[in-house]
C-alpha positions in Angstrom: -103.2 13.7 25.1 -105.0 13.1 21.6 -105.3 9.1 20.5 -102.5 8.3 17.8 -102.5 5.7 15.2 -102.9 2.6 16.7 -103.3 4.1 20.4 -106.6 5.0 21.5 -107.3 6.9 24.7 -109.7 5.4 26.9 -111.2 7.7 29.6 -115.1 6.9 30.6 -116.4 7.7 33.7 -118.4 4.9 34.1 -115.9 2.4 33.6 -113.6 1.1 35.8 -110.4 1.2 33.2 -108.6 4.4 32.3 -105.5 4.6 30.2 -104.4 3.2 26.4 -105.1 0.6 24.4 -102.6 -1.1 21.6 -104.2 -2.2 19.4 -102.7 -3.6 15.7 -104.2 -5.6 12.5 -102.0 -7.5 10.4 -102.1 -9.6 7.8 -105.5 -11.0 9.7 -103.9 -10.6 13.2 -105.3 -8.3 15.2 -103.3 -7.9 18.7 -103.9 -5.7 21.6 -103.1 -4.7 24.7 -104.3 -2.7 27.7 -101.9 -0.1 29.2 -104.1 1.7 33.0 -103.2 4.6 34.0 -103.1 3.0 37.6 -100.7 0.0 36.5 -98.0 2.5 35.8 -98.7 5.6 37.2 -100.4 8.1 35.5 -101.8 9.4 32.2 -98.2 10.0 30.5 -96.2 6.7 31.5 -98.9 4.2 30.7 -98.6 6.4 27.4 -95.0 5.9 27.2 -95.4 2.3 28.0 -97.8 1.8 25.1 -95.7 3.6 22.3 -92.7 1.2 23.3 -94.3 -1.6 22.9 -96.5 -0.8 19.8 -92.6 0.2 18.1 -91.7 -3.1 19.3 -95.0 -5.1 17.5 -94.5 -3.0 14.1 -90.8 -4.2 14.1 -91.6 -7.4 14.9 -94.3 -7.2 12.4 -92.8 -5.5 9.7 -89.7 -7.7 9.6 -91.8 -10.5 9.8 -92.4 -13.5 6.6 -95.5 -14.3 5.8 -97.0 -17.8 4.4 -99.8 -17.5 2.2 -100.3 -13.7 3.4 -100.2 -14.5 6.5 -98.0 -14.1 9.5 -96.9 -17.4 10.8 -97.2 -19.1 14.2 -93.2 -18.1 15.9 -94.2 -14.5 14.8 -97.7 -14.6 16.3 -96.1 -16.2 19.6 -93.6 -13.5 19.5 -95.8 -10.5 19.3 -98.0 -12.6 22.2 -95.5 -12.6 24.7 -93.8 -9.1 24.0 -97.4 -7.7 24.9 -97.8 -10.5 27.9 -94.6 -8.8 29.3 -95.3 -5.5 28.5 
């Protein structure tokens, strides 16, 4: 599977992680999140796990007000724990 916006593939031999990282800037925010392969399975559901929660952080994020360009602190909070949980 090739990397998408906002998904890179991570699949080193030397390392100890394999699967996808989340990762989105915003307005100076920058969140990410870790999705293994061996957390959920394989290749294509940590893949699957990833692109639901990055549609979940651009809605949050895109719906979002901002304060002086900026997202503010409940909207940073929220995005936080979505990505704890996911």
């Amino acid at each position: 599977m090739k990397s998408i916006k906002n998904l890179t593939r991570f699949t080193y031999e030397t390392s100890a992680f394999q699967g996808w990282r989340l990762s989105v800037s915003r307005a100076g925010a920058v969140f990410t999140k870790y999705f293994s392969d061996k957390k959920f399975g394989d290749e294509k559901k940590s893949f699957a796990a990833a692109q639901v929660a990055l549609a979940s952080v651009k809605e949050i994020l895109d719906g979002a007000k901002r304060v002086n360009g900026k997202h503010t602190a409940t909207t940073t909070r929220k995005v936080e724990k979505l990505l704890e949980q996911a």
